[in-house]
C-alpha positions as CSV (number, residue, x, y, z in Angstrom):
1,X,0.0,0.0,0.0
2,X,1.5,3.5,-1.3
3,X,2.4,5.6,1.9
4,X,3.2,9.4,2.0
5,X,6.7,9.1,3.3
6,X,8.5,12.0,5.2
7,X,12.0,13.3,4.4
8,X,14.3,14.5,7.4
9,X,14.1,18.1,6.8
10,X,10.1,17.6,6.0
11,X,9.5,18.3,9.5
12,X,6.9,21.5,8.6
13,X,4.7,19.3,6.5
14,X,4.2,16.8,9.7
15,X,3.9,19.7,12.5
16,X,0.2,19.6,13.0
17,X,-0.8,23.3,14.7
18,X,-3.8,22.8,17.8
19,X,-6.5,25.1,19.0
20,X,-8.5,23.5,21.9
21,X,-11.6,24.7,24.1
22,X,-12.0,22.3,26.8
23,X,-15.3,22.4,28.7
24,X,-13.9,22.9,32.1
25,X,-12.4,26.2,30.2
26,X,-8.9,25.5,31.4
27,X,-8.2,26.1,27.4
28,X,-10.4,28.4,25.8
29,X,-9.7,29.0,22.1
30,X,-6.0,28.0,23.0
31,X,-3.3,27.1,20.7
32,X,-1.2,23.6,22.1
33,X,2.3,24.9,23.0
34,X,3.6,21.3,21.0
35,X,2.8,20.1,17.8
36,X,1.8,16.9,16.9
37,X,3.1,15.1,14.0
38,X,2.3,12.7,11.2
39,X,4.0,9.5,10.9
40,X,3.8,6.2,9.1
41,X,3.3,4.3,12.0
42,X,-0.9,3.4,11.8
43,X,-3.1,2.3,14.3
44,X,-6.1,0.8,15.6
45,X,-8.0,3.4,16.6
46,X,-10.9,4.7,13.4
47,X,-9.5,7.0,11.3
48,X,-10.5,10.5,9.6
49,X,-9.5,10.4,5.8
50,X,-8.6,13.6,4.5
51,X,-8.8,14.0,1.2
52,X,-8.0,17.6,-0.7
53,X,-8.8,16.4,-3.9
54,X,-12.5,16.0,-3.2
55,X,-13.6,19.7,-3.0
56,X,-17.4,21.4,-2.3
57,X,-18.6,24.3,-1.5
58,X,-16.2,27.6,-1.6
59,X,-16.5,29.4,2.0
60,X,-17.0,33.1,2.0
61,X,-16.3,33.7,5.9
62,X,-17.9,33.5,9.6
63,X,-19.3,36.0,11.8
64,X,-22.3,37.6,13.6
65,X,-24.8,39.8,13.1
66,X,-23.8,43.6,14.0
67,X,-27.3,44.8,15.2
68,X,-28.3,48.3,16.2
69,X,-27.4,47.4,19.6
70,X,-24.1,45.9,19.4
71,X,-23.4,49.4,17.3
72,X,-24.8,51.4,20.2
73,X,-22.6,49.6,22.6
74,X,-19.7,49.8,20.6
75,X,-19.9,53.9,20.2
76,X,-20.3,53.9,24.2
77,X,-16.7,52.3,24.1
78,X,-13.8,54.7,24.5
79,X,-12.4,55.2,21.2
80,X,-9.2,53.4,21.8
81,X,-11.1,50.4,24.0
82,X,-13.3,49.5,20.9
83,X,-10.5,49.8,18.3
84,X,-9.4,47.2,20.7
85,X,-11.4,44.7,20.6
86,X,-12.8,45.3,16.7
87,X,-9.2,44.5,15.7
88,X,-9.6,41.5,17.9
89,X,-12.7,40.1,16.3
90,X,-11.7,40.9,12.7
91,X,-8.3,41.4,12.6
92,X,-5.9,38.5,11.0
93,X,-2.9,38.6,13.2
94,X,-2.1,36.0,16.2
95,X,-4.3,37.5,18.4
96,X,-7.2,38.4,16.5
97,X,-10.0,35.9,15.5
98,X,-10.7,36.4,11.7
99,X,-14.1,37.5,11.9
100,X,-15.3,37.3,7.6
101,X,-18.7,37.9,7.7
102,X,-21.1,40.4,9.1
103,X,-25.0,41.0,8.7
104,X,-26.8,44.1,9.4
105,X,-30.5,44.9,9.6
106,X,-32.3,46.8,7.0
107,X,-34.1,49.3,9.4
108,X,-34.4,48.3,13.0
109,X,-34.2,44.7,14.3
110,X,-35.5,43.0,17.1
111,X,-32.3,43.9,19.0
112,X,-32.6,47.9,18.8
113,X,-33.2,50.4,21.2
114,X,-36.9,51.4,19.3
115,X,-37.9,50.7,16.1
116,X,-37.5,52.9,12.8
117,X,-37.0,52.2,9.0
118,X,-35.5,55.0,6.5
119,X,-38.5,56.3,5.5
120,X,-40.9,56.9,8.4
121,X,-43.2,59.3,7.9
122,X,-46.8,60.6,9.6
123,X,-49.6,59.0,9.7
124,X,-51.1,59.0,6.5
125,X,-48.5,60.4,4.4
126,X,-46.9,58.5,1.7
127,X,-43.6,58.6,-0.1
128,X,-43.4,56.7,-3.5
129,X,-40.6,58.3,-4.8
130,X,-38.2,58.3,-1.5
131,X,-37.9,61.6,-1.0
132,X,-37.2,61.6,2.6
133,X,-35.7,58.4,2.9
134,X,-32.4,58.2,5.1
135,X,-30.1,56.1,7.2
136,X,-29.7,58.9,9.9
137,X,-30.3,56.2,12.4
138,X,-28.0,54.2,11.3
139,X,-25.0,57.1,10.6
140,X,-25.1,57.5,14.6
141,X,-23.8,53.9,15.4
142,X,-24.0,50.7,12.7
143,X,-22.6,52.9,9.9
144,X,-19.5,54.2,11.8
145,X,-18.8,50.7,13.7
146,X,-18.8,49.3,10.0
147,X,-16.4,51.5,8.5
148,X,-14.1,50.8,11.7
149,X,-14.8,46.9,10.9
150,X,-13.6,47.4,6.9
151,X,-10.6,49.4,7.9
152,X,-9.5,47.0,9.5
153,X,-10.8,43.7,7.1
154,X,-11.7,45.4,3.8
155,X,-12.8,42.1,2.1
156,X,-15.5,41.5,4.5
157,X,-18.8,40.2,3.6
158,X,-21.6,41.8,4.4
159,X,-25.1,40.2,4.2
160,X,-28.3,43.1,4.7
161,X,-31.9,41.5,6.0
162,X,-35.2,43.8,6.7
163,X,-37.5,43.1,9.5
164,X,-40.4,45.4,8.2
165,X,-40.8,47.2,5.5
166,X,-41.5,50.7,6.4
167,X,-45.1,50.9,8.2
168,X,-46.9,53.5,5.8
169,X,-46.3,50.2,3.2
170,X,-48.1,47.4,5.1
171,X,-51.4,46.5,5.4
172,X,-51.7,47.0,9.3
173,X,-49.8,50.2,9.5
174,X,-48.2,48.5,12.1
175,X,-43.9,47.8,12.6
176,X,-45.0,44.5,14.3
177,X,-46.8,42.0,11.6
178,X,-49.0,42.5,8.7
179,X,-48.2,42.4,5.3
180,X,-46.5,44.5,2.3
181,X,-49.4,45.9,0.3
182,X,-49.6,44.9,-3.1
183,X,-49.6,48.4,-4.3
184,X,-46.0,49.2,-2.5
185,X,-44.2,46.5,-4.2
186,X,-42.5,48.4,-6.5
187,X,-41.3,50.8,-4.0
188,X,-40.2,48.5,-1.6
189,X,-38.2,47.3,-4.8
190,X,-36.9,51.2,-4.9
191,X,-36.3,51.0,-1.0
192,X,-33.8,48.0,-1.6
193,X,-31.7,49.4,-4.1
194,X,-31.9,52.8,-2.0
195,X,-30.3,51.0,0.6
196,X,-27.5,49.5,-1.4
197,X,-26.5,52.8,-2.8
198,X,-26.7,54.9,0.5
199,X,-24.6,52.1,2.2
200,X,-22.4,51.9,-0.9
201,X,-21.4,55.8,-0.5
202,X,-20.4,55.6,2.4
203,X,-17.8,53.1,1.8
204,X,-19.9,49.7,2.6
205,X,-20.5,47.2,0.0
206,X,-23.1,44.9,0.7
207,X,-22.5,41.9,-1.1
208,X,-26.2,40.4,-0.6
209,X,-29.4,40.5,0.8
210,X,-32.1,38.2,2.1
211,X,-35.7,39.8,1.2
212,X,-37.0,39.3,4.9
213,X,-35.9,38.0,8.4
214,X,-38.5,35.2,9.2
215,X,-41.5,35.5,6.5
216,X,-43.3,33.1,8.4
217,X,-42.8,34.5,12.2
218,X,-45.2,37.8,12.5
219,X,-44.3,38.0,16.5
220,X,-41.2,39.7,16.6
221,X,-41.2,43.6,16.8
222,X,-40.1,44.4,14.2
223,X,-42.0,41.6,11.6
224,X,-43.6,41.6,8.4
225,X,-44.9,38.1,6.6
226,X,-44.8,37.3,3.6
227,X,-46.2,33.8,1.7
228,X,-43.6,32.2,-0.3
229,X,-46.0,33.0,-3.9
230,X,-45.6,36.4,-2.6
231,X,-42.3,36.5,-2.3
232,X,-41.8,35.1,-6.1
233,X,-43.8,37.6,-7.4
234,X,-41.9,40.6,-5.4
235,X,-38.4,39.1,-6.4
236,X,-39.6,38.6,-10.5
237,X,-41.7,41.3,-11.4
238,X,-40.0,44.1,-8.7
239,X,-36.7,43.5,-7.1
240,X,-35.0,41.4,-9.4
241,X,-35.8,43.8,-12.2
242,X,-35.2,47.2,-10.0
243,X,-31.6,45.4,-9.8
244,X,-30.9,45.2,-13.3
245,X,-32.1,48.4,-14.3
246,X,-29.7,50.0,-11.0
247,X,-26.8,47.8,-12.3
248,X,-26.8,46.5,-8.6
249,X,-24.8,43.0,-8.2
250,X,-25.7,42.3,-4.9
251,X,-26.6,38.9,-4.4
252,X,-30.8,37.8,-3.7
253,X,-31.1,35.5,-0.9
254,X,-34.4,34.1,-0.2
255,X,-36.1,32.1,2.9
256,X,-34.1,33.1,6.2
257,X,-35.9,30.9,8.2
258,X,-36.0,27.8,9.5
259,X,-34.9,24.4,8.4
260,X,-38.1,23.1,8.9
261,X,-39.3,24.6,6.1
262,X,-37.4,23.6,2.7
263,X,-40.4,23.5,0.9
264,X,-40.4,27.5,0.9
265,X,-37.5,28.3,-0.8
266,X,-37.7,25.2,-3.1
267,X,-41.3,26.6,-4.2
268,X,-39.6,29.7,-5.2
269,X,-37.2,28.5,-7.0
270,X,-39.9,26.7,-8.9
271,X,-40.5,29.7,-10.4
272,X,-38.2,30.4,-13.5
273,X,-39.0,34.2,-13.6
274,X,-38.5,34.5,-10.3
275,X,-35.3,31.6,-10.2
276,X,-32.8,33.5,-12.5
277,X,-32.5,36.1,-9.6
278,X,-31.8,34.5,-7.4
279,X,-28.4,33.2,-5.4
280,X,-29.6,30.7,-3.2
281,X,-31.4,29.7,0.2
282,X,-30.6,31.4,3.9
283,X,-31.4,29.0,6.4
284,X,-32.0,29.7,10.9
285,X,-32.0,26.6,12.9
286,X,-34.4,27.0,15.8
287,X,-36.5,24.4,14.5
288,X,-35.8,21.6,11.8
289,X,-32.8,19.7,10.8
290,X,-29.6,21.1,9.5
291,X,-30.1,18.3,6.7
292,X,-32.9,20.4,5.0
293,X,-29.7,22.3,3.7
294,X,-27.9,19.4,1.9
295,X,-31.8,18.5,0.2
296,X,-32.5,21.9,-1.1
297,X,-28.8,21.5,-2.3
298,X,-29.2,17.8,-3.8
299,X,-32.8,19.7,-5.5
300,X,-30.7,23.1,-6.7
301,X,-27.2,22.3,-6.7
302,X,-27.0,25.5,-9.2
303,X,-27.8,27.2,-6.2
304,X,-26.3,28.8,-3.2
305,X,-27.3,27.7,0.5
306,X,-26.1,30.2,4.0
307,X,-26.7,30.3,7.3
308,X,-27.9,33.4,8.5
309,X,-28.7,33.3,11.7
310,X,-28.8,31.5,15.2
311,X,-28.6,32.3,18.7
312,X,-26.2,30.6,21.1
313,X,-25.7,31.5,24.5
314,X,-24.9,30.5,28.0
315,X,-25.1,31.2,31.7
316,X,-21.4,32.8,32.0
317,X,-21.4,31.9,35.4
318,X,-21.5,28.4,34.7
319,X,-18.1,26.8,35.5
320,X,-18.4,24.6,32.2
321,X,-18.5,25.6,28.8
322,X,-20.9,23.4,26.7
323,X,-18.8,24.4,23.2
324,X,-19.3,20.5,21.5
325,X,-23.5,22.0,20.4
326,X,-23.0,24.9,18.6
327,X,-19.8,23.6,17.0
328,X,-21.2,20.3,16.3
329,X,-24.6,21.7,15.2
330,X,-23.8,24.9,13.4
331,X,-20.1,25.1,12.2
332,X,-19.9,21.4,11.4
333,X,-23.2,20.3,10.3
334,X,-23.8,23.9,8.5
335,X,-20.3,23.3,6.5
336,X,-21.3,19.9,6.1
337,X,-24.4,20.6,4.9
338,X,-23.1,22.8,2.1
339,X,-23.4,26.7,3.8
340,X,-20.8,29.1,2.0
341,X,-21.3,30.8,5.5
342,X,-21.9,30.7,9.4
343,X,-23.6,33.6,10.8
344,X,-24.6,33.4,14.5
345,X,-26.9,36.1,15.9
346,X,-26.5,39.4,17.6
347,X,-22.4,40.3,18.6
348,X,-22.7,42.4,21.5
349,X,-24.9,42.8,24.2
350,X,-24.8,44.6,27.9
351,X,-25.2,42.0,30.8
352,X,-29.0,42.5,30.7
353,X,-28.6,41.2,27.4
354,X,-30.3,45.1,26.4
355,X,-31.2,46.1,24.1
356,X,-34.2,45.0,22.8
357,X,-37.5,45.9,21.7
358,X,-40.7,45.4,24.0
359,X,-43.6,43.3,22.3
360,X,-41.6,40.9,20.8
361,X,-38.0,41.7,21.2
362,X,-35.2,39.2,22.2
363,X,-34.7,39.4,25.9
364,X,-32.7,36.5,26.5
365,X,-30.4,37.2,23.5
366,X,-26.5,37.1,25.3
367,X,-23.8,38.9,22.8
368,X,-21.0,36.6,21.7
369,X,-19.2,39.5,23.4
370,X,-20.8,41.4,27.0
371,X,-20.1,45.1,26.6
372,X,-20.4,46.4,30.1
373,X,-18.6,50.1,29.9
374,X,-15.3,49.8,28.5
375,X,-15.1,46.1,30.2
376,X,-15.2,43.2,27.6
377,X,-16.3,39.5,28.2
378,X,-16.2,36.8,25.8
379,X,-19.3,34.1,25.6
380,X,-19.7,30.9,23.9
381,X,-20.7,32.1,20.4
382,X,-17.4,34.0,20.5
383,X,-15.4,30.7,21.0
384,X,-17.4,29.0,18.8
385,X,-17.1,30.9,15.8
386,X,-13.6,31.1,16.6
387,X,-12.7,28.0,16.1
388,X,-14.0,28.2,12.3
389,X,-13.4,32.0,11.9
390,X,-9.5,32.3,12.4
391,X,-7.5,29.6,10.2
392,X,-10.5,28.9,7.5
393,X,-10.7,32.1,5.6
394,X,-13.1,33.5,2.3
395,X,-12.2,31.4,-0.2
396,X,-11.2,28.5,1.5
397,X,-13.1,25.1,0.3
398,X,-14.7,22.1,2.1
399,X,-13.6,19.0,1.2
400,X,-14.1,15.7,2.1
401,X,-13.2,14.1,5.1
402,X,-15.1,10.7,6.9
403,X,-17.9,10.9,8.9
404,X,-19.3,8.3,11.6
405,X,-22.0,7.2,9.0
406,X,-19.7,6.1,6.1
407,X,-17.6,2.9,6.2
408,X,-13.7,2.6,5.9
409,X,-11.5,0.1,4.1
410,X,-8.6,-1.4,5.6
411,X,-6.4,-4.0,5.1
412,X,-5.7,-7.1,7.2
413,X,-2.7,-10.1,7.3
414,X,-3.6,-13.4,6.1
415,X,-3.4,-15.8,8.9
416,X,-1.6,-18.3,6.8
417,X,0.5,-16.3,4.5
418,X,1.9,-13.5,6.4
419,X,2.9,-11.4,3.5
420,X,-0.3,-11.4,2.1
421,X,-3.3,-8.5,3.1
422,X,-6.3,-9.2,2.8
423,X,-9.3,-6.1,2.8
424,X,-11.6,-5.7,5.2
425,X,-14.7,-2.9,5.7
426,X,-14.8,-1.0,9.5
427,X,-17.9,0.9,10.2
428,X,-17.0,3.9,12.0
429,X,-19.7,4.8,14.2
430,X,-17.6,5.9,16.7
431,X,-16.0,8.5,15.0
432,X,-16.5,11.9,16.2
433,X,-18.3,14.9,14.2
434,X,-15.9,16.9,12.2
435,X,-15.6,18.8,8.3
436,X,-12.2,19.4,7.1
437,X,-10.9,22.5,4.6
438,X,-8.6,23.4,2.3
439,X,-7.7,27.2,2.5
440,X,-6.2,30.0,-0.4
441,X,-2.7,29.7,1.5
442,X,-2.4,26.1,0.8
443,X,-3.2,24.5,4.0
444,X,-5.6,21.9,5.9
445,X,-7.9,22.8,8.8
446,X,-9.7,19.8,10.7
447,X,-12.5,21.3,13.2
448,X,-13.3,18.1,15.6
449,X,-16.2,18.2,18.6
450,X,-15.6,15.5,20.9
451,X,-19.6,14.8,21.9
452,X,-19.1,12.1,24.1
453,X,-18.1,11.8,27.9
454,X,-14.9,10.3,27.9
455,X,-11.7,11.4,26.8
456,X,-10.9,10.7,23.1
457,X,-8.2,9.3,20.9
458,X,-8.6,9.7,17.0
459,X,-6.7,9.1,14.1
460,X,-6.7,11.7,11.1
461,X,-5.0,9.8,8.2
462,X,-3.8,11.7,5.2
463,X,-1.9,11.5,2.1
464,X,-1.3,7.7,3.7
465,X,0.6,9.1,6.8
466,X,-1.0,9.4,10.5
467,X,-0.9,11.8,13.8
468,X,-3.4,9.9,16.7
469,X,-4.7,13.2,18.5
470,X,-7.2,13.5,21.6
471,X,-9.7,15.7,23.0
472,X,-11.1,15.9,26.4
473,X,-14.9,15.0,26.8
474,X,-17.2,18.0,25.7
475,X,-13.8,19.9,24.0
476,X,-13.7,21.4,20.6
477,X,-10.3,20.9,18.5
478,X,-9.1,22.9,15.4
479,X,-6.1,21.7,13.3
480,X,-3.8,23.4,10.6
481,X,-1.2,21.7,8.9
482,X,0.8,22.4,5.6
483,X,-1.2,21.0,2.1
């Protein structure tokens, strides 16, 4: 059997690079102050095959959504205190995390201070042309944090999803619920590409947009529903055209909702008019199964899936850190299940977890980071994210590597003739969840979630050589080595 053999000055090619998070947090998001190398010696413990060569989806990054509160905490910050810790969450150097991805809200989210769109108006007035619209709001907190965010990572992506569409364009006249009326389609169209070109002058590209937060959820303040026919009809006959005729290349992403709901965005897409528009699928997970992704995939492979949202949060005075669930469940599975991106909801909040709206808002809705003054804490979406967001970078790719579900081949002596193998098939149930990358600098990053209770050997075999690595029940493991 062909083995990758090492030569002795091949030493960098074997140094496998470690960042663990072990649940007792006596590592958080820790690089392993030794290496671990690949060998030729195997063994018996089930193996994770690597293999470059079989290449999915391209990655274009990880990150949070930068509501209006995370903004407003941010601006609270000393100057020098939040150029701080932005540098830490999107810089690229060996203290920084790599943050790649941000979304905003179009408008006001659940997670503001008060509600507002850019073009409220009195009661009974009406604006079909724009005339008054404007991101004042906005130019107080998200736009500045934003432009402090690119200067520091200018090929960030940046995903924009509404909550409402202004209220003197639904049917209830009403931020919380009620529809878009059918007569204000085209100039929710306008309000869209408004948006874009505002936010594009001052110096922030947004490279795509979903067409609502949660059609189907009408309890959040802000909300606004939308049927999935409805949808089709806005994106062919207003949207998708009021792009073309702006010469706006930002991407149209429809759904953002749940994975219990694949049927939504595959009815869309149904729709040829409305189709050709389109990018692909966003996807929450606070209901349904992360393999709704990979089946809207297997359904439109010519189409883009992304994760756009999820809250993860935790008691931080709890002496353990439960990391294995969202790494397992969102960077994992997501990856696994074809997601270009991971975005996990909401990056700062105060220790009240404010702000929020009333009648609907999140109250329970921790920041990945606790702003609290010019004081800083770090939760477990921050660590989470982390593990993805700093070594596999836009324009890495996922590529294969074995999961507990898929058999392995192996090879076996003959009892009677010792120099002749015979091949045998290992299930390997007992391996443990992970999705493996190849990045645009030319290496390999394993993320590994050790889900069970006891502490954990595993073998990661590649290019025919070996390194046996172990985890800690309930730890997280990230590992870099040379292509």
């Amino acid at each position: 059997m062909w083995q990758y053999t090492f030569a002795q000055n091949d030493q960098e090619k074997r140094k496998i690079a470690s960042w663990i998070t072990n649940q007792d947090r006596s590592m958080l998001f820790q690089k392993e102050k030794e290496p671990v190398y690949f060998s030729n010696n195997n063994s018996r413990y089930p193996a994770i095959i690597i293999d470059p060569e079989q290449g999915m989806q391209t990655i274009d990054g990880f990150g949070f959504a930068v509501t209006g509160g995370s903004a407003e905490h941010l601006m609270k910050m000393d100057p020098r205190e939040r150029t701080k810790i932005l540098k830490e969450l999107y810089g690229t150097g060996p203290e920084d995390i790599g943050i790649s991805y941000v979304r905003l809200s179009i408008g006001s989210s659940d997670l503001n201070s008060f509600t507002f769109s850019y073009n409220d108006l009195e009661e009974g007035e009406t604006d079909y042309e724009l005339d008054k619209f404007s991101l004042d709001q906005d130019l107080k907190d998200v736009v500045p944090v934003m432009k402090e965010i690119l200067a520091i990572n200018p090929r960030i992506k940046i995903m924009g999803s509404p909550w409402s569409a202004p209220v003197w364009m639904k049917t209830n006249g009403n931020i919380r619920g009620g529809k878009l009326k059918e007569n204000c389609y085209e100039v929710y169209a306008k309000y869209f590409v408004k948006y874009i070109q505002e936010m594009d002058k001052q110096g922030i590209p947004i490279d795509a947009i979903t067409v609502q937060n949660e059609p189907m959820n009408s309890r959040n303040t802000p909300s606004m529903s939308w049927f999935w026919f409805e949808q089709a009809n806005f994106i062919k006959n207003h949207l998708g055209p009021a792009f073309e005729k702006n010469n706006i290349n930002t991407k149209i992403v429809i759904f953002d909702h749940n994975t219990d709901r694949p049927d939504y965005p595959l009815s869309i897409l149904r729709d040829t008019a409305a189709s050709r528009f389109i990018d692909g699928s966003g996807f929450h997970n606070y209901r349904g199964n992360m393999e709704s992704m990979s089946m809207v995939h297997r359904a439109r492979p010519d189409k883009n899936i992304y994760f756009t949202e999820q809250m993860v949060t935790e008691n931080p005075q709890s002496e353990a850190i439960e990391i294995t669930e969202p790494v397992k469940r969102l960077i994992i599975d997501g990856t696994n299940n074809w997601s270009r991106n991971i975005i996990l909801w909401n990056l700062a909040a105060d220790p009240l977890n404010d702000p929020h709206t009333d009648n609907g808002g999140c109250s329970m809705c921790q920041g990945a980071i606790t702003i609290d003054g010019n004081d800083v804490s770090r939760n477990i979406a921050y660590y989470a994210v982390a593990h993805a967001s700093k070594l596999v970078s836009p324009g890495s790719r996922r590529i294969y590597s074995t999961q507990g579900d898929e058999p392995s081949i192996f090879l076996y002596q003959d009892e009677q003739r010792p120099m002749v193998y015979r091949t045998g098939i290992r299930e390997n149930s007992d391996l443990l969840p992970n999705v493996a990358f190849k990045t645009p600098d030319n290496r390999i990053v394993l993320i590994v979630a050790n889900t069970s209770r006891d502490r954990y050997s595993f073998k990661v075999q590649y290019k025919g050589a070996y390194a046996l690595l172990e985890l800690d029940p309930g730890s997280v493991g990230t590992y870099s080595w040379n292509l």
